[in-house]
C-alpha positions in Angstrom: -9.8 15.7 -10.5 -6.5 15.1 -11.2 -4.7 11.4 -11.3 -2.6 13.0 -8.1 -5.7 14.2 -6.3 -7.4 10.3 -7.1 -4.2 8.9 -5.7 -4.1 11.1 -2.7 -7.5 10.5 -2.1 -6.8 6.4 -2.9 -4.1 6.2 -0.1 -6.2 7.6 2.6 -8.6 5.5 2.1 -5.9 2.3 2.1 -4.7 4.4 5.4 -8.5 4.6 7.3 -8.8 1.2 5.9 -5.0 0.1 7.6 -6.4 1.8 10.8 -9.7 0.5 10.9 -8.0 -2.8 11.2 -5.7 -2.3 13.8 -2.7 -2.7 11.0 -1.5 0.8 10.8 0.4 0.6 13.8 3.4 -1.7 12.8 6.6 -0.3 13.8 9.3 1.2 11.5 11.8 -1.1 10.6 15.0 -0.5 10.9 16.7 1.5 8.3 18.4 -1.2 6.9 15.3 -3.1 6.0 14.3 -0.6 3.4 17.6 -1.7 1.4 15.8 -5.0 0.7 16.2 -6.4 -2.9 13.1 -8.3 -2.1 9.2 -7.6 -4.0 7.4 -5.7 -0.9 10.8 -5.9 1.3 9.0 -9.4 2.2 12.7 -10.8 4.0 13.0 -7.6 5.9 9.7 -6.6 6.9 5.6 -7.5 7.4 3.7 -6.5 4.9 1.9 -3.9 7.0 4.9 -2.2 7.5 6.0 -2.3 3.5 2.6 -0.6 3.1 2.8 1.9 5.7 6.3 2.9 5.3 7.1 2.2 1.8 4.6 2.1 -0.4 2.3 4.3 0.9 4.9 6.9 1.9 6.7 6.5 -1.5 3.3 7.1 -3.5 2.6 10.0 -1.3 5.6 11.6 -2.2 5.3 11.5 -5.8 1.6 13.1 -5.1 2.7 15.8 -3.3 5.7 16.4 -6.1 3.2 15.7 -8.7 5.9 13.4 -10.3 5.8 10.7 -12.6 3.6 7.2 -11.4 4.5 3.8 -11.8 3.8 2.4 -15.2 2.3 -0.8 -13.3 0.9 -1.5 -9.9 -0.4 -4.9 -8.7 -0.1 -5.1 -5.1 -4.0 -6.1 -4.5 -3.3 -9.9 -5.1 0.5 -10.6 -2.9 -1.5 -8.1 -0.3 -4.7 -10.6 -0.8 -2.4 -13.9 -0.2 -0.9 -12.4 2.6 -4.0 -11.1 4.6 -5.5 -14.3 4.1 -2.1 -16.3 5.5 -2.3 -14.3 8.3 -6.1 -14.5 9.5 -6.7 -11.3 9.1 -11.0 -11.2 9.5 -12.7 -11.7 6.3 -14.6 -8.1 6.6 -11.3 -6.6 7.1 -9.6 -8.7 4.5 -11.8 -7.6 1.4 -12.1 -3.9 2.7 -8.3 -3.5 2.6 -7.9 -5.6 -0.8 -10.1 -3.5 -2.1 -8.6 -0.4 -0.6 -5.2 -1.5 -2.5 -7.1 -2.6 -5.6 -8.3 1.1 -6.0 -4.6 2.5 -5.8 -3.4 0.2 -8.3 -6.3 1.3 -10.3 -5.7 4.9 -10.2 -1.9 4.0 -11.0 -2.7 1.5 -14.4 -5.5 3.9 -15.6 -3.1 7.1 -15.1 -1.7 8.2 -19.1 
């Protein structure tokens, strides 16, 4: 399997993982939100939506183009903090951490 085909595979799993916990749903910000300077756009949108609309779609992309990955990914911990801030459930909370631990795996192991 290739380090595309492991990410592909990675982000559905964050995306089942995003649905199974009623996150997946957060609207789309407006387009002006994605011009945020911010780490994970945090002034201009809720992490759910970061991951849905930015992250998620961004890393798709570069699967589906089979371009070049990151050269470092830690979103597992911020994403950790956050789920935890919010009260997300505590089965739901280490499901997606670990969901988002397994993409930035793929991404820091990739040559």
């Amino acid at each position: 399997m290739t380090v595309h085909q492991e990410l592909d595979h990675a982000l559905e799993r964050l995306e089942a993982t995003l649905k199974a916990a009623d996150l997946w749903s957060a609207s789309r910000p407006p387009a002006s939100a994605f011009d945020s300077q911010q780490p994970f756009c945090v002034d201009t949108m809720e992490l759910p939506q970061w991951l849905r609309y930015v992250f998620i779609a961004r890393l798709s992309a570069l699967v589906e183009a089979e371009g070049a990955l990151p050269a470092n990914c830690e979103v597992a911990p911020a994403a950790e903090v956050y789920f935890k801030q919010s009260g997300v459930r505590a089965s739901n909370l280490l499901l997606l951490v670990k969901a988002i631990e397994e993409v930035d795996r793929v991404i820091n192991e990739a040559d």
